[in-house]
BAFI-3210 file (N, C-alpha, C; in Angstrom, 3 decimals, decimal comma, padded with zeros to 6 digits):
// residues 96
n [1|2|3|4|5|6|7|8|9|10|11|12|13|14|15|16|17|18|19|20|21|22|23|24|25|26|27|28|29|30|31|32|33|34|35|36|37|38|39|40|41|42|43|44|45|46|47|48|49|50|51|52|53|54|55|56|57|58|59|60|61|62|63|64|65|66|67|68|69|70|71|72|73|74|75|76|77|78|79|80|81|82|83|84|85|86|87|88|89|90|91|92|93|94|95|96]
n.u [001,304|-000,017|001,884|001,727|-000,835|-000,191|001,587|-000,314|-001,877|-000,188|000,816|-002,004|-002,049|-000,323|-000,982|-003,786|-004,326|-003,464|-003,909|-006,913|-007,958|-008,865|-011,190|-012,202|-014,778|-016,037|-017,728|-018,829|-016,002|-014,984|-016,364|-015,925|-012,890|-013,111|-014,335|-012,546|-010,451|-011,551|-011,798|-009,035|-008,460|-009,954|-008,846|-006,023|-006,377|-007,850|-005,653|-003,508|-005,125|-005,025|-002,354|-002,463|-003,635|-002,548|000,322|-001,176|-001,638|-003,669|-004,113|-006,043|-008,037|-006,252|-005,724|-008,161|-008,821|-006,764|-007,087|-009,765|-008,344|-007,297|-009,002|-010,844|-008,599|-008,465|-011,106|-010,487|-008,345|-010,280|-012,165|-010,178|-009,983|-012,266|-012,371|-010,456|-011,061|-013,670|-012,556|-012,608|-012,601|-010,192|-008,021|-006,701|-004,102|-003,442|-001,247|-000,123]
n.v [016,805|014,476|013,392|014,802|014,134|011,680|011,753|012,970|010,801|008,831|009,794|010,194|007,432|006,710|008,055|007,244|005,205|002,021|-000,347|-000,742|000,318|-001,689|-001,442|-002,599|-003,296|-000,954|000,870|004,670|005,714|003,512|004,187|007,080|007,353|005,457|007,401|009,273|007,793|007,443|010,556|011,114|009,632|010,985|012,965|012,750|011,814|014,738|016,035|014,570|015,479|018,269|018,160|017,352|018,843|021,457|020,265|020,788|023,030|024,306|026,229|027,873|025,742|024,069|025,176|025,161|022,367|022,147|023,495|021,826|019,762|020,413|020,890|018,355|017,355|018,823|017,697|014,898|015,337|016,015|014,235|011,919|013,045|013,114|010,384|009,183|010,676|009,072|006,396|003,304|000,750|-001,325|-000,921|-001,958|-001,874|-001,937|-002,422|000,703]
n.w [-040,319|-039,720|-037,746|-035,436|-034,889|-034,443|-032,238|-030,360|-030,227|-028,907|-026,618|-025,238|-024,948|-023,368|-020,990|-020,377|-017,772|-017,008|-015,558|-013,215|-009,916|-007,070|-004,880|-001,753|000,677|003,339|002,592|002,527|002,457|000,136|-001,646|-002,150|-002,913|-004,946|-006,563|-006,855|-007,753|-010,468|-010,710|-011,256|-013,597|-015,410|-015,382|-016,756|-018,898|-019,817|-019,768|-021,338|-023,728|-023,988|-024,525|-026,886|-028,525|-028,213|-029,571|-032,333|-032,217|-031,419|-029,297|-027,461|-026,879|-025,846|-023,525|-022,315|-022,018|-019,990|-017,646|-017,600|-016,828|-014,559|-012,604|-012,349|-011,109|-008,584|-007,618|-007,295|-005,235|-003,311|-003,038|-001,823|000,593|001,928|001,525|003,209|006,076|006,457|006,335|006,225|004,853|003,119|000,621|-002,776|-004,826|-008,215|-010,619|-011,765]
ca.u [000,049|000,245|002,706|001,347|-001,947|000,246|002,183|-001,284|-002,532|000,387|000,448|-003,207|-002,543|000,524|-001,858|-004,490|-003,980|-003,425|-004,889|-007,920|-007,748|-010,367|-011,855|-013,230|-015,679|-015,796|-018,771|-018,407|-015,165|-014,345|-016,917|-014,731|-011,802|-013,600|-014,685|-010,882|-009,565|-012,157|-011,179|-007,846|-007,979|-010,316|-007,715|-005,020|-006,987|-007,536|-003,734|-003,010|-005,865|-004,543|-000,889|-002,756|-004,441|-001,304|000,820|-001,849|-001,845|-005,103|-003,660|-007,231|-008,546|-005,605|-006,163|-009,209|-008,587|-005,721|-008,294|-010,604|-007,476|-006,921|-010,346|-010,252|-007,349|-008,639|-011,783|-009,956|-008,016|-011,316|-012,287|-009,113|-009,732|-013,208|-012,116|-009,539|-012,031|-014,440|-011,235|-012,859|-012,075|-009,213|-007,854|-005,847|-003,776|-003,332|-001,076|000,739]
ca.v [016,805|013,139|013,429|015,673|013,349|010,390|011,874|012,939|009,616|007,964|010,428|009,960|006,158|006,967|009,049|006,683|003,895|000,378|-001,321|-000,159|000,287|-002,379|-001,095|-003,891|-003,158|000,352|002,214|005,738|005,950|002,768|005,167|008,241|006,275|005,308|008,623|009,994|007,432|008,402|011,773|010,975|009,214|012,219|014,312|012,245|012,043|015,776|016,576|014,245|016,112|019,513|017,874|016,682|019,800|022,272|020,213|021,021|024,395|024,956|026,816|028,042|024,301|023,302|025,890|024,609|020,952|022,190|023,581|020,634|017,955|020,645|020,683|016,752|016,808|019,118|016,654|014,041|015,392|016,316|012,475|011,424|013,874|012,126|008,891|009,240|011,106|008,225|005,374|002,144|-000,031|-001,530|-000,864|-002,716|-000,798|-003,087|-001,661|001,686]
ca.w [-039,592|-039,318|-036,642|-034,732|-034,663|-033,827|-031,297|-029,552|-029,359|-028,372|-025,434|-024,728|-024,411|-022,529|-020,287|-019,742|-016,810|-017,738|-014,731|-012,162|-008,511|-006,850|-003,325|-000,866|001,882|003,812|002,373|002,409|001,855|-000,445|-002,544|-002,412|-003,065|-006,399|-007,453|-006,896|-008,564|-012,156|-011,307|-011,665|-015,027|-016,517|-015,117|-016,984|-020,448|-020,249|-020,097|-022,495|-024,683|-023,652|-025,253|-028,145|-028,901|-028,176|-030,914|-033,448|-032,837|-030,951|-027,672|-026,763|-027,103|-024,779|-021,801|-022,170|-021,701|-019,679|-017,107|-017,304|-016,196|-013,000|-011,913|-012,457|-010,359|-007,409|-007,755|-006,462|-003,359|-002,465|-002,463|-001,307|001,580|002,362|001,776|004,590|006,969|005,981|005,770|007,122|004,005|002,437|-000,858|-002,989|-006,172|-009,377|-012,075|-011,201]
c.u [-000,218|000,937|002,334|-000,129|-001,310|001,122|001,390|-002,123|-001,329|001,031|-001,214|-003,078|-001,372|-000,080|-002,742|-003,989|-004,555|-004,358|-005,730|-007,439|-008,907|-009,769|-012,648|-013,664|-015,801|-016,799|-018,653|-016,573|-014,226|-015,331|-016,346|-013,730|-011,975|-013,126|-013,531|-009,971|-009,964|-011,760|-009,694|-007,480|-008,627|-009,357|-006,145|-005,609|-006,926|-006,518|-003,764|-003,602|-005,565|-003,000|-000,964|-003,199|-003,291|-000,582|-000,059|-001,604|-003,042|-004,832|-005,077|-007,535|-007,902|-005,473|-007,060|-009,288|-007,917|-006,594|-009,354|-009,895|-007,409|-007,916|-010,405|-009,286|-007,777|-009,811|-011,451|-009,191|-009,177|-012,082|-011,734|-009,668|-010,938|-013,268|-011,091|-010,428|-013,118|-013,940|-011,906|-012,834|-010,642|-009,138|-006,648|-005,535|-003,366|-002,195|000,241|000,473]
c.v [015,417|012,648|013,987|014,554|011,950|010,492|012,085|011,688|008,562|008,626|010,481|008,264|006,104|007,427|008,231|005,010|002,771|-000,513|-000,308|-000,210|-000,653|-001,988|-002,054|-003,109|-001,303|001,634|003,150|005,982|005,234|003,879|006,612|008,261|005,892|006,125|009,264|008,911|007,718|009,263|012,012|010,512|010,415|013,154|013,838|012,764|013,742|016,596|016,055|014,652|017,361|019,427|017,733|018,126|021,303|021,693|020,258|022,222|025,156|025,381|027,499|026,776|023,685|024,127|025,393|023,061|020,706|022,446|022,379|020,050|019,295|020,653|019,249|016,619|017,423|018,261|015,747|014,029|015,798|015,142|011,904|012,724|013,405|011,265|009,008|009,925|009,758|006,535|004,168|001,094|-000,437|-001,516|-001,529|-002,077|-002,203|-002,241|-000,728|001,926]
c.w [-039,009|-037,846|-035,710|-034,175|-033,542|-032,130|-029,943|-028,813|-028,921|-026,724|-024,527|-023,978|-023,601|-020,690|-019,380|-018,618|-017,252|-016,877|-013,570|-010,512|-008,236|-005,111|-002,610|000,456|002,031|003,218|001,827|001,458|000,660|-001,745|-002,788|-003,041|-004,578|-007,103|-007,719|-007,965|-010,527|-011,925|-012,057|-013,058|-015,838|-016,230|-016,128|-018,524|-020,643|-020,149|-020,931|-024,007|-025,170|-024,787|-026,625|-029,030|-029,022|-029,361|-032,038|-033,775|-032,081|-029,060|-027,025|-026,207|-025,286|-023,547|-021,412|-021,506|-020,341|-017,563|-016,244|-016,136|-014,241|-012,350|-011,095|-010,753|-008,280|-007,158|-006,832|-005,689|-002,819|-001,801|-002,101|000,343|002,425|002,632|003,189|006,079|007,344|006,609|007,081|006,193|004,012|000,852|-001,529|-004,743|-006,641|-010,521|-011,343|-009,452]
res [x|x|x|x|x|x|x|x|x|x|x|x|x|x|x|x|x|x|x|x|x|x|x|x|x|x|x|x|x|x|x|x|x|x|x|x|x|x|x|x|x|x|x|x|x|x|x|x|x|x|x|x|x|x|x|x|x|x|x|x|x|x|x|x|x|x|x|x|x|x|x|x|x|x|x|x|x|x|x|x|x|x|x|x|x|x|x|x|x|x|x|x|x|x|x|x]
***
């Protein structure tokens, strides 16, 4: 059971992004641009929750989670799809 715990959070921190995106200027869409990029990490966490929750045993739990991260995920092409409609900033990626 131990393992199963450990293997969840070392996939959760696997999961979560190390460094932030920072957005300069552009308004509208440096604010889109944001929000897509949080969707993207709640969309990350709830896979890696979904992973965490499947090696336990709790396959409801993890549709569930599983669910969440795709929402999450359509979330943010929806702000990625604004931000580019929007796109009068610059952005600058840090990390991945």
């Amino acid at each position: 059971m131990r393992t199963a715990y450990a293997l969840g959070l070392a996939a959760f921190m696997a999961a979560t992004p190390a460094m932030a995106q920072v957005v300069i200027g552009g308004g509208d869409a440096s604010r889109h641009e944001a929000q897509a990029q949080q969707d993207r990490g709640a969309a990350q966490q709830d896979s890696a929750a979904a992973r965490q929750r499947a090696a336990v045993g709790d396959y409801r739990g993890a549709a569930r989670d599983q669910q969440a991260a795709q929402e999450e995920r359509h979330a943010a092409n929806h702000q990625e799809r604004k931000a580019d409609r929007d796109d009068n900033g610059t952005t600058i990626r840090l990390g991945h």
